[in-house]
C-alpha positions in Angstrom: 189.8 101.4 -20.1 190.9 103.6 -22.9 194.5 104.3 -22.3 195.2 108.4 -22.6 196.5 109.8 -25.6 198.8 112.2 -23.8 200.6 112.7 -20.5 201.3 116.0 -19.9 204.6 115.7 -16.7 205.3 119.0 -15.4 207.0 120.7 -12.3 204.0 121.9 -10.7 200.5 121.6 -12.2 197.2 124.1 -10.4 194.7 122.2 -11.3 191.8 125.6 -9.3 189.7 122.0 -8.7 186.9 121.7 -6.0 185.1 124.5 -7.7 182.6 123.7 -10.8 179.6 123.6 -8.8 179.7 127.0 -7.7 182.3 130.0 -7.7 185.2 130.0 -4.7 184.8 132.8 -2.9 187.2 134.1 0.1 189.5 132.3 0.9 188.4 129.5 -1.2 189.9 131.7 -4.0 193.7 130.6 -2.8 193.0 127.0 -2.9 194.3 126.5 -6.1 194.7 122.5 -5.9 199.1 122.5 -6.6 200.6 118.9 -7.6 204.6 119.3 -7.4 205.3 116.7 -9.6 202.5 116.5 -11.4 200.8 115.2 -14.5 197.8 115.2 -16.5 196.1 112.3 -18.5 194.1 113.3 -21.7 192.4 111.3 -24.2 189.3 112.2 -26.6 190.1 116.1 -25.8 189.0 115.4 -22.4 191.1 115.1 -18.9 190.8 111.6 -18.2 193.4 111.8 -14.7 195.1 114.8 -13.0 197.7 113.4 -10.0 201.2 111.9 -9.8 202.8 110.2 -12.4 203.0 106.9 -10.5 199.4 107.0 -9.5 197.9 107.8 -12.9 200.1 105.1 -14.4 199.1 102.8 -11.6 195.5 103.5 -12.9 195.9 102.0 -16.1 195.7 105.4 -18.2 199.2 104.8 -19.7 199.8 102.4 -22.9 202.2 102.5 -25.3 200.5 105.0 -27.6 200.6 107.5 -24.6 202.3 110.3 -26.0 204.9 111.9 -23.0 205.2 115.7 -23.1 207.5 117.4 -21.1 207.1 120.1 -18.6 209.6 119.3 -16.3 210.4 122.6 -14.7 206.9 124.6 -16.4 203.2 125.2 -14.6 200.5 124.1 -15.9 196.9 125.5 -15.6 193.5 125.6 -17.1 193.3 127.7 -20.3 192.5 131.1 -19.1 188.7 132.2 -19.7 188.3 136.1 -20.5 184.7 136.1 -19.9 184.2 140.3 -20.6 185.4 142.0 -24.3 184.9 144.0 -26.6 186.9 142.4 -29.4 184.3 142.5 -32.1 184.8 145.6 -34.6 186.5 147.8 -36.9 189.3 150.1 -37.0 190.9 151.6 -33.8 190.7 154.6 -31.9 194.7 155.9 -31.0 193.6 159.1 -31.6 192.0 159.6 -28.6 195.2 159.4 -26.8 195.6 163.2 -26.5 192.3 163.5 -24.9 192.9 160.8 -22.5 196.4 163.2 -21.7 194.1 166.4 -21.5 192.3 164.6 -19.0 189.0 164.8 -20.9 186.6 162.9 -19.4 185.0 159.6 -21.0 181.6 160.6 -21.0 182.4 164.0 -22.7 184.5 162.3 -25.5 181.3 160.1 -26.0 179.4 163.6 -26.1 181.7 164.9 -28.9 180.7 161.6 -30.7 184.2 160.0 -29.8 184.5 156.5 -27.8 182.0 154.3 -28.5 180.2 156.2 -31.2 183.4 156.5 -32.9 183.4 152.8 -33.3 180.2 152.2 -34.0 180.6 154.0 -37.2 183.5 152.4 -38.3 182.2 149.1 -37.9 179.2 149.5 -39.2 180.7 151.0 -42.8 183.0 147.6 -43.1 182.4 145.2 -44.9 181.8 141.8 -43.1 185.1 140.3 -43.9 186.8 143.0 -43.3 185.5 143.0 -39.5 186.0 139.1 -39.2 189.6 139.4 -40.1 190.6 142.3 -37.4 188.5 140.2 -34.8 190.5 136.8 -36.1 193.7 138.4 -35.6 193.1 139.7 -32.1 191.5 136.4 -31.4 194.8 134.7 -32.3 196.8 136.9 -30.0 194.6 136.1 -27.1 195.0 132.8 -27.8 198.8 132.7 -28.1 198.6 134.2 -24.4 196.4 131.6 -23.2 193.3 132.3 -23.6 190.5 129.7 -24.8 187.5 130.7 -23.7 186.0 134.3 -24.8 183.2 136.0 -24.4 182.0 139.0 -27.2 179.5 141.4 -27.2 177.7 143.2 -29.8 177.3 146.8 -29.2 179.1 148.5 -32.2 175.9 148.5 -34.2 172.7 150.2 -32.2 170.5 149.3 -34.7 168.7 146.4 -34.8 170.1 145.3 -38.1 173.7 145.7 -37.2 173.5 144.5 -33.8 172.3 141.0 -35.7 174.9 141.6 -38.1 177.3 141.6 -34.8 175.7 138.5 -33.2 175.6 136.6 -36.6 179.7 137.3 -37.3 180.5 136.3 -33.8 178.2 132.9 -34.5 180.1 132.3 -37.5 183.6 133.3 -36.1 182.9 131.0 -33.4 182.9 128.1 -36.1 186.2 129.3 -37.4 188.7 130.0 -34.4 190.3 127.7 -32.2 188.7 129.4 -29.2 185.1 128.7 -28.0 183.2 132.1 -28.1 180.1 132.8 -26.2 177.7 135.7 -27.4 176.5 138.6 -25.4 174.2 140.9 -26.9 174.6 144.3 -25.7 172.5 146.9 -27.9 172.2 149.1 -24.8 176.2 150.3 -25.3 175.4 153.6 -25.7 172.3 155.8 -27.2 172.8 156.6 -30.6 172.3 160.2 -31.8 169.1 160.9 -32.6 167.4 159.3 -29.9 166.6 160.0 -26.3 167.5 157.5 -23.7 164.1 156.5 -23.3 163.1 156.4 -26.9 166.4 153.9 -27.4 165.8 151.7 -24.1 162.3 151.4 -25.6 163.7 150.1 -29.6 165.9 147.5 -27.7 163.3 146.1 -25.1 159.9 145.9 -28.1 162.5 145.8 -31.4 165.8 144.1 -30.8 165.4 141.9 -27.6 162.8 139.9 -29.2 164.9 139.7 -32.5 167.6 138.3 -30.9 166.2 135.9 -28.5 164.2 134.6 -31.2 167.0 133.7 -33.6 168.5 131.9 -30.8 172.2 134.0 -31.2 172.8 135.4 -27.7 173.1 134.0 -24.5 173.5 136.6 -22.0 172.2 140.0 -22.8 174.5 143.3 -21.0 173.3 147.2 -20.8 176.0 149.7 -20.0 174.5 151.2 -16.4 176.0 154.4 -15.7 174.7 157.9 -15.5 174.9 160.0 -19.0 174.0 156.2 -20.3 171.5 154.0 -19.9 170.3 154.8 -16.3 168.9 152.4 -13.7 164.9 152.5 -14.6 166.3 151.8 -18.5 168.6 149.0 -17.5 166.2 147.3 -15.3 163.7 147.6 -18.2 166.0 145.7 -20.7 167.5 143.4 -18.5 163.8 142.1 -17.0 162.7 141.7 -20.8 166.0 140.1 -22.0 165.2 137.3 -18.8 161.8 137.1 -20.0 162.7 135.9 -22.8 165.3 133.4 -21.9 168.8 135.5 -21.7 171.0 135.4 -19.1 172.0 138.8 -17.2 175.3 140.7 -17.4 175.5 144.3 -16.8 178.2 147.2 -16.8 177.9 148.7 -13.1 179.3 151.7 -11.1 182.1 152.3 -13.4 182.4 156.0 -13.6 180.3 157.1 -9.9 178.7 155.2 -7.3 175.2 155.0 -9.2 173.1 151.9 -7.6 174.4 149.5 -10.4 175.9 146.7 -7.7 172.4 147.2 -6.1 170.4 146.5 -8.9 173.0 143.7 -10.0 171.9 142.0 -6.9 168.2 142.5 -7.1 168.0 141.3 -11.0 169.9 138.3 -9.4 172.3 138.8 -12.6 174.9 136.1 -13.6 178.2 138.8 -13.5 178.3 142.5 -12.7 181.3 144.3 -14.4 184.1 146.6 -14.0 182.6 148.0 -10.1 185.1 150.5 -9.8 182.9 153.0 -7.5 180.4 150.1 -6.1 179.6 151.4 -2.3 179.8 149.3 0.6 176.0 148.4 -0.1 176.6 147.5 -3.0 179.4 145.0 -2.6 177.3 143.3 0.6 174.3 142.9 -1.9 176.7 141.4 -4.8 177.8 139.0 -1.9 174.7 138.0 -0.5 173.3 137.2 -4.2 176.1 135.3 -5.5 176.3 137.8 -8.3 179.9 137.4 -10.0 182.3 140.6 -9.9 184.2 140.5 -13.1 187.0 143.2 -12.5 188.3 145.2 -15.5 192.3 146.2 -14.1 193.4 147.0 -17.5 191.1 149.2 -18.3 191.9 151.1 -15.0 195.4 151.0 -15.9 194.7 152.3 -19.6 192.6 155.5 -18.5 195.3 156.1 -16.3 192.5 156.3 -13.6 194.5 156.0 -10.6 191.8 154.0 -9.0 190.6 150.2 -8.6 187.9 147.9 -8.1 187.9 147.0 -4.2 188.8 143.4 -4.7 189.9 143.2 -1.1 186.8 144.7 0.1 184.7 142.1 -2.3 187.0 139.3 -1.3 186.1 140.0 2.8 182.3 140.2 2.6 182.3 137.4 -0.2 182.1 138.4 -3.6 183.4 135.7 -5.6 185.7 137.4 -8.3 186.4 137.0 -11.7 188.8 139.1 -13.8 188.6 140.3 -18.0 190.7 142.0 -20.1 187.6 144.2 -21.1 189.4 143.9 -24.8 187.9 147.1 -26.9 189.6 149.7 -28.7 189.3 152.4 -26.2 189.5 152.0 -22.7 191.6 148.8 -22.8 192.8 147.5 -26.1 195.1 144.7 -24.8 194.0 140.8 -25.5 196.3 140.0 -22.6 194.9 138.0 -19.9 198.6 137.1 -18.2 199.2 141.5 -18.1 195.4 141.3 -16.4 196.7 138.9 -14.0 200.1 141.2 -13.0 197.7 144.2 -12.8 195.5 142.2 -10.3 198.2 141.7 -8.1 199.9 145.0 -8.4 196.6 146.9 -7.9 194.0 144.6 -7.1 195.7 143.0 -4.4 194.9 139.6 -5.2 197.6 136.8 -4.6 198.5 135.1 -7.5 196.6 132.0 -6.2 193.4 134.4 -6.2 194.4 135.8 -9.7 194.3 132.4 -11.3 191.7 131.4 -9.9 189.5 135.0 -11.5 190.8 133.9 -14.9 189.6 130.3 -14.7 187.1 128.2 -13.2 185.5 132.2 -11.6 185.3 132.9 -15.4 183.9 130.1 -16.2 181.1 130.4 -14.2 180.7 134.1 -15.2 179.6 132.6 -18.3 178.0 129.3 -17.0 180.5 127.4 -18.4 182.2 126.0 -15.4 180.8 122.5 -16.1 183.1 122.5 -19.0 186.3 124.4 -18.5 187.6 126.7 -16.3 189.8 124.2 -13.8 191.8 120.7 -14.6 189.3 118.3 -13.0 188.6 114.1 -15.4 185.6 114.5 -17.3 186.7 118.5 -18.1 187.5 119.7 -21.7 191.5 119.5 -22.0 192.1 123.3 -22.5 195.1 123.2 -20.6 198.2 125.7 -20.9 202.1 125.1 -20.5 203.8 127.8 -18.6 207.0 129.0 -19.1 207.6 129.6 -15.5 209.1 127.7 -12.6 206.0 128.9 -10.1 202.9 130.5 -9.8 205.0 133.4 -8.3 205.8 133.9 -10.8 203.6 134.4 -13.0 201.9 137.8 -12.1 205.7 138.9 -11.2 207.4 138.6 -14.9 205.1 141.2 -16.8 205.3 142.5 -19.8 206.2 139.2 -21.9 204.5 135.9 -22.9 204.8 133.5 -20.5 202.6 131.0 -23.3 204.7 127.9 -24.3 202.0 125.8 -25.6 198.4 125.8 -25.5 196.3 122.9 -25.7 192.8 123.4 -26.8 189.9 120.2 -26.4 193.7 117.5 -26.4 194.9 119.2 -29.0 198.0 121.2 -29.5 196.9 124.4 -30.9 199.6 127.0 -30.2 203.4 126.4 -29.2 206.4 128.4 -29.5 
């Protein structure tokens, strides 16, 4: 036995175990697996033990090359996973804060050629390091709050050369960052001017879907569902293709108005539906009775200034296992931070803290399929582990508005401290 090359001894360690093979739903969501006293074994960036000190020493993990770090008095958890953002593009988009405060509604800025349009064209006249280096810098600040695991989409582009372009710099930044990034390909963000809906849904489905699944660059493939966008016919069209040809299914649901998305979520048999703000009672039973993942968006909620939430206790009660983003984008929620997510669950979601962590972990793993990997502090699980600057999970959700991040540890190695 190869002794472990650190011992991570802490206060209380949540090591969200019991739950790689599939997502915890109801009540399962507040068994979060607490040590008091706890410690965790890591050697080769992998967790080798997770238990008490005595007992992992007892096993033979400890030599005299174990390196002891302290956490007496700190949580630790699994690295969070923000499996829904935004966070590839250029420039920024402040100036729609007066609209926002005139109450302007989102699909009438997008009308005036504001929201997502607006960002489309000013990522799509930067150059490509110029787009890299804004993305680098917001990756860095989610990872210095925790975050290890993150999903991006494409989606700035709408063509079929810039949405590759998109694809291709996420593949690239993925090789760069500390962070393991997993691709999304969403051409279906919005229609571009000049074309109909139909004329658009039918350039991604016979032009950019085969494109991208043939260069082997996405994994899951989202459409933006919602009426003035892509409407259910459209995003069942792209969505059935993108499977066809070996994507996995995301898709943007019931955001704006109740509009079927959840149902047809549920019927696609889709790996996460997202955001789910107006998703009817039929809609949440058929999410449940699928096992389709509800990644909940509370940031962006709080950022529109919306008033209203997902219904993550209705979702919780019929069974929906939950999973929570930061939605990182520069308009409706340009935050990178997963522990102000977490506050906002509790605050507006609901959701216990035990339930919040477990959304931003292994839930989020599985919302990208990589639960087998990360997502929860189980031996034979990628050491992406975080230190926590606080003396309970309490409190965690309940001190907002600062970065409870001491150190993060990313594959066994120290990546971030402060």
């Amino acid at each position: 036995m190869q002794p472990a090359e650190f011992l991570i001894h802490s206060g209380t360690v949540a090591t969200v175990a019991g739950h790689t093979h599939n997502p915890a739903r109801g009540k399962d969501m507040s068994q979060v697996g607490l040590i008091d006293n706890g410690a965790v074994a890591i050697g080769d960036g992998r967790i080798l033990a997770v238990g008490n000190p005595a007992d992992i020493e007892a096993g033979g993990w400890i030599g005299p090359e174990t390196q002891r770090i302290n956490a007496s008095g700190k949580l630790v958890t699994p690295g969070f996973v923000d499996p829904h953002t935004h966070a590839l593009y250029a420039g920024s988009r402040e100036h729609e804060l007066g609209l926002k405060l005139a109450d302007v509604p989102y699909i009438e800025i997008l009308k005036q050629g504001g929201g997502i349009l607006s960002t489309v064209r000013s990522t799509t006249t930067a150059e490509d390091d110029v787009i890299k280096a804004q993305t680098k810098k917001r990756l860095q600040t989610m990872l210095s709050l925790g975050t290890t695991t993150v999903e991006i989409k494409s989606g700035y582009g709408l063509t079929l050369e810039e949405e590759l372009r998109a694809l291709r710099l996420i593949r690239e930044l993925d090789s760069e960052v500390v962070q393991d990034l997993v691709p999304t390909f969403m051409g279906a963000h919005a229609v571009p001017p000049g074309f109909s809906e139909a004329e658009y849904t039918t350039l991604v489905v016979e032009q950019m879907l085969p494109r991208v699944a043939g260069q082997g660059i996405a994994e899951f493939c989202d459409v933006f569902c919602e009426k003035g966008v892509f409407g259910l016919e459209s995003s069942a069209r792209i969505l059935t293709r993108a499977q066809a040809l070996g994507l996995k299914l995301k898709i943007h649901a019931d955001e704006l108005e109740s509009f079927g998305g959840a149902e047809l979520a549920a019927r696609l048999g889709v790996t996460s539906a997202e955001h789910l703000l107006e998703a009817s009672d039929g809609g949440i039973q058929a999410l449940a009775n699928s096992g389709v993942i509800a990644v909940l968006l509370p940031a962006t909620s709080f950022n529109l200034a919306k008033h209203s939430y997902a219904r993550a206790r209705r979702m919780l009660e019929a069974g929906v296992p939950l999973a929570l983003a930061t939605d990182c984008n520069p308009g409706s929620s340009p935050t990178e931070s997963m522990p102000m997510v977490l506050t906002l669950a509790s605050l507006y979601l609901k959701l216990s803290p035990e339930q919040a962590l477990t959304a931003a972990t292994i839930n989020a793993a599985h919302a990208l399929g990589r639960a087998g990997e990360t997502g929860s502090l189980e031996p034979g699980k990628a050491a992406d582990i975080l230190i926590l600057d606080v003396p309970n999970l309490d409190y965690l959700p309940y001190h907002f508005g600062a970065n409870p991040v001491q150190t993060v540890i990313k594959r066994g190695k120290v990546v971030w401290s402060c």
